[in-house]
C-alpha positions in Angstrom: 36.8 -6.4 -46.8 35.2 -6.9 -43.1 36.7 -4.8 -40.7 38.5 -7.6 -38.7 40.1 -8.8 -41.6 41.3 -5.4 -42.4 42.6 -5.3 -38.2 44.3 -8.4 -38.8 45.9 -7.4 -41.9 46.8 -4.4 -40.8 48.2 -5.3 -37.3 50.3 -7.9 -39.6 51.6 -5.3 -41.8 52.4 -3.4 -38.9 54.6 -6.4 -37.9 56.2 -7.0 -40.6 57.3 -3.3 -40.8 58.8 -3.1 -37.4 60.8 -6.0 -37.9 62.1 -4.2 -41.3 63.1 -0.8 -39.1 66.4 -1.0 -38.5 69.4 0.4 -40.8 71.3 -2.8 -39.9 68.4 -5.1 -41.3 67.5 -3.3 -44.3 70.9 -3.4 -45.4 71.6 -7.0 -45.0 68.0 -7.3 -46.8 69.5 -5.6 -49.7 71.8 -7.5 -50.1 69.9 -10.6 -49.7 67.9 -9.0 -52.7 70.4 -10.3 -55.2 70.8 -13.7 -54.2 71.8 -16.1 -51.1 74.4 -15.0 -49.1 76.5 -17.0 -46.0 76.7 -14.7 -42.7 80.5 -14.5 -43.8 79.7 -12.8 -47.3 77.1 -10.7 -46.0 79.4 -9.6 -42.7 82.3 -9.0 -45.2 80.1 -6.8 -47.9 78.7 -4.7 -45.2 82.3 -3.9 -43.1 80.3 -5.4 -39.8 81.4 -8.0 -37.3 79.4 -11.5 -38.0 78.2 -11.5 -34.4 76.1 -8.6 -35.6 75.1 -9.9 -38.6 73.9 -13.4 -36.7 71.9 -10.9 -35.0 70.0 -9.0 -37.4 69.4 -12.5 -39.2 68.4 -13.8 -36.1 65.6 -11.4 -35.9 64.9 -11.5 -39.2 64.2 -15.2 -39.0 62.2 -15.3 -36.4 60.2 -13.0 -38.1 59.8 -15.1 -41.4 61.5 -12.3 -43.4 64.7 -14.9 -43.8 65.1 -18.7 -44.5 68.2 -20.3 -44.4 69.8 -23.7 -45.4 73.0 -25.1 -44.2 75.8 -26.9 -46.8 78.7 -27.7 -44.2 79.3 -25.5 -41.2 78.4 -22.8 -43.6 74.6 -21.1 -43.4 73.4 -19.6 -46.8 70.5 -16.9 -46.0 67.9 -16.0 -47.9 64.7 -13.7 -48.7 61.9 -16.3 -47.0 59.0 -16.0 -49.4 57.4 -13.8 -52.6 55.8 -11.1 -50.3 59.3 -10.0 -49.2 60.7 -10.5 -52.4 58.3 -7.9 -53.9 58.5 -5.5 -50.8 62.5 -5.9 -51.3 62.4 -5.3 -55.3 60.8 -1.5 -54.8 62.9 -0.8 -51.8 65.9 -1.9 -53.4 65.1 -0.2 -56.5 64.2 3.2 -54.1 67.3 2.7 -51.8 69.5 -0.3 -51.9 70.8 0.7 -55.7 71.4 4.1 -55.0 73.4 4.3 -52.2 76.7 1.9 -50.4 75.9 -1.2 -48.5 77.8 0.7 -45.3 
């Protein structure tokens, strides 16, 4: 690997990371883990208000961590793609299985 792709991929990883570091973020990301989840559902399973919730999923989004699709007035989230999926699986196997969602 050249060493500017190995910058870029790392300066990416490093992105992706920061956006991850947050107790708040990981723990809505577990539970995305197991499926689609509506702000509600995730606000409810984690004990937090949904403003807060919005928020984390905002940044999430923005980050391309999350997708979302709306049925209604309702917002399902999701995991957005196979990377996080398979960065999810080992931290959910590490973390998210072991310990509460609050």
């Amino acid at each position: 690997m050249d060493v500017k792709r190995l910058n870029d991929a790392a300066e990416e990883a490093a992105d992706f990371l920061k956006a991850l570091a947050a107790p708040g973020r990981l723990r809505v990301l577990c539970l995305l883990s197991t499926g689609e989840h509506s702000v509600t559902a995730l606000a409810e399973a984690m004990g937090a208000p949904q403003p807060t919730i919005s928020r984390h999923l905002t940044l999430l989004k923005k980050d391309g961590i999350v997708a979302s699709r709306s049925s209604g007035t309702t917002r399902f989230y999701r995991l957005a793609d196979r990377r996080v999926e398979k960065l999810m699986g080992v931290l959910y196997e590490s973390f998210c299985e072991k310990t509460p969602h609050r």
